[in-house]
Each structure stands twice: as structure tokens, then as C-alpha cells.
N, C-alpha and C positions, 0 to 999 in steps of 0.2 A: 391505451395502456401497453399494446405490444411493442411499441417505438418506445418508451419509456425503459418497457425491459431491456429490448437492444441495447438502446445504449447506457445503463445502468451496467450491463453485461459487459461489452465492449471497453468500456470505463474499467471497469475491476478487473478486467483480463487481461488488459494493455497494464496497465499500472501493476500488478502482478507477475506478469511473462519479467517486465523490465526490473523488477525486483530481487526476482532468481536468479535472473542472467547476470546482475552485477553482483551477486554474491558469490556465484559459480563459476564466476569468467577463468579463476586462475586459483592456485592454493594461497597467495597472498589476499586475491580479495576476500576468502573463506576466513582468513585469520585473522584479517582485517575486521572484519564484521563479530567474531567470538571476540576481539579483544573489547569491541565496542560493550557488549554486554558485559563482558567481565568489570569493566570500567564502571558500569551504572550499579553495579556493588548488592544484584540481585541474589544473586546465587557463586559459591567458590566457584573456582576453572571449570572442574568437572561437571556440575550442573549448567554450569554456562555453555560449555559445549553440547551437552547435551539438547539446550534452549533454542542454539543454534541449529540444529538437525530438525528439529521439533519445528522450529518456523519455516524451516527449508520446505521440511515434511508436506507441514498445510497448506504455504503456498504454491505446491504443487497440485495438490489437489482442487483450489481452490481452481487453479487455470485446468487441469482437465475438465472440473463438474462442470462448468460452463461455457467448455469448449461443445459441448455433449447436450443435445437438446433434452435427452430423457433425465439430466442431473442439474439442470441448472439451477432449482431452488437448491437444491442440496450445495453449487456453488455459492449462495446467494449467502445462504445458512452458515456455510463455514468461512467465508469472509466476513463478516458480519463478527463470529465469535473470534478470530484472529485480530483483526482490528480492534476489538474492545479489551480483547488480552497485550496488545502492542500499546494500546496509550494509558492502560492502564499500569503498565510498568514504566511508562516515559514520565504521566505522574507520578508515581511514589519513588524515580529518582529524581527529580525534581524536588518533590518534599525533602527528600536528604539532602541535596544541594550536590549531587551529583551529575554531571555534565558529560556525558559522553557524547563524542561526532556521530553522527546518524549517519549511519551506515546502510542506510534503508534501501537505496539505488545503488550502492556501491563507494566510490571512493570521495564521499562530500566530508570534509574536514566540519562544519558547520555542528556545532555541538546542538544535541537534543531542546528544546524550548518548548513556548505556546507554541507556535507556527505551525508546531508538527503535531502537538496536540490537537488544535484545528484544524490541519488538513484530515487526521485520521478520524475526525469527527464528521467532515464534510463524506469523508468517503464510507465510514458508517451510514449515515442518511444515504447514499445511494447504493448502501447493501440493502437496507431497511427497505428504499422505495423499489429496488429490484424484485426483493424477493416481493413484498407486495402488489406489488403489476402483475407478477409472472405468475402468482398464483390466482388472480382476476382474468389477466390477459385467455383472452380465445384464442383459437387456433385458426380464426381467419387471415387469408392472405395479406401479407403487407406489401404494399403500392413501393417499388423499386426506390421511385425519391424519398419516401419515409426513411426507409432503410440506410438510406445513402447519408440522408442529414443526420440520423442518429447517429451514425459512424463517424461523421465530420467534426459533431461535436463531443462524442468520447471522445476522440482522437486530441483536439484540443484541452481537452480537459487531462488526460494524461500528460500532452507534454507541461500544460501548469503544474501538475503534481509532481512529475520525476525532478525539472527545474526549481522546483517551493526556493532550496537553496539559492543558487542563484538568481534566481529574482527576486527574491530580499536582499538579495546583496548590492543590488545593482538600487534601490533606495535608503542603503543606511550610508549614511557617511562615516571616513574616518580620516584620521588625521593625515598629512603624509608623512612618510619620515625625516625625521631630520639629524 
């Protein structure tokens, strides 16, 4: 269970760090990112920027709690409800038929879909199985290459997540232009 937690942790704190950092990189990506919500027809400007400070908000916390061994459930906990408050609003624009680019890493044009509803689904089960390990998990030593494979494969698993876009890109066809 404590290699489970690792990289349940490692997973959500990689994908997290790379989340802020593309929203934060510059004032355009910030606006970038508020206009994407505004676009998903949630809430006027004003509550949309506020939505935007609000996800900033928790995804910061989310990478401290579980940067921080005495908070890592409490990471676990509020990724877990971030995630389900993020595909729960990717649904119900969806039910309107409203399409905005995900803006979730930064600057991917790729408008909202299932894709991203299942990815935030996959990364839910590994809030869910995190926080469940780590509240089972002992506090006996972990063996170096435990450690190391669970970090090798968060690590992979993050760059599947930040890429989702481009790697559906690279199997949908489209026409060329003519």
C-alpha cells in the first residue's frame, strides 16, 4: 500500500505542479484560461474569474498537502473534490453544447470532450485509491526500488495526462486542406 500511495501522490502532484504552472506562466495564460470558463457559459465574467482564482486557489493546495507528509490525506481529500467539481462542470457544458478549449495545462486549443471527462475520472480513482492506501499504508520503510518504480510510473502517467491532447491528436484523422 505505501508504493500505491507514492505514486498515487507523485501522479497528482506532477499533474497538479504542471497545471498551475501553465495557468500562471504569464497574464495571457491566466486569461486564457478565465476566458475558457467564461466560454463554458458557467457563471457571468465576474464569477468566472472568481472560478478561476478558486481552481488556482485548490490546486495550490492540493501540491502543498502532498508535498507535506503530515497532509497528504488532506491532499488526497481535496484533489479528489476538485476533480469531481472540474468534470462536473465539463459535464453540464457539455449537456448545453458548449465547447470550450481546455485550458487545463495551458495553451491546448482542443475543446472540452469525453476524453477529459475520462481522464478526470481516471485521476479521481487515483485520488480515491491514494487517499485509501495512505490511510491503511504503515509507516514502514520503503525498499529504494519501490520507490523509484513508483515514481517512474507516476511520472509516466503524468506525461499521458498533461499530453491527453495531443495524443488524440496524433489518432484522429482529418482531411488535408484543399
Amino acid at each position: 500500500m505505501l508504493y500505491l500511495t507514492i505514486g498515487c501522490r507523485a501522479l497528482l502532484a506532477g499533474v497538479f505542479v504542471i497545471a498551475l504552472a501553465g495557468k500562471v506562466r504569464g497574464r495571457a495564460a491566466f486569461d486564457e484560461f478565465v476566458a475558457s470558463i467564461v466560454a463554458l457559459g458557467m457563471f457571468p465574467r465576474a464569477g468566472s474569474v472568481m472560478a478561476a482564482y478558486a481552481v488556482l486557489g485548490a490546486e495550490a493546495v492540493v501540491i502543498l498537502s502532498l508535498a507535506l507528509p503530515s497532509t497528504v490525506l488532506l491532499g488526497f481529500a481535496v484533489a479528489t473534490a476538485l476533480l469531481t467539481a472540474l468534470t462536473a462542470g465539463i459535464l453540464a457544458a457539455m449537456r448545453r453544447g458548449r465547447r470550450a478549449p481546455c485550458r487545463c495545462f495551458g495553451a491546448s486549443a482542443a475543446p472540452l470532450g469525453k476524453a477529459h471527462v475520462v481522464r478526470n475520472l481516471l485521476l479521481l480513482l487515483a485520488g480515491g485509491t491514494g487517499l485509501t492506501a495512505g490511510a491503511v499504508a504503515g509507516d514502514a520503510g520503503a525498499h529504494p526500488a519501490g520507490i523509484v518504480l513508483a515514481l517512474v510510473t507516476a511520472a509516466v502517467g503524468v506525461l499521458l495526462v498533461v499530453r491527453l491532447d495531443d495524443l488524440l491528436g496524433l489518432f484522429t484523422t482529418s482531411a488535408p486542406p484543399r
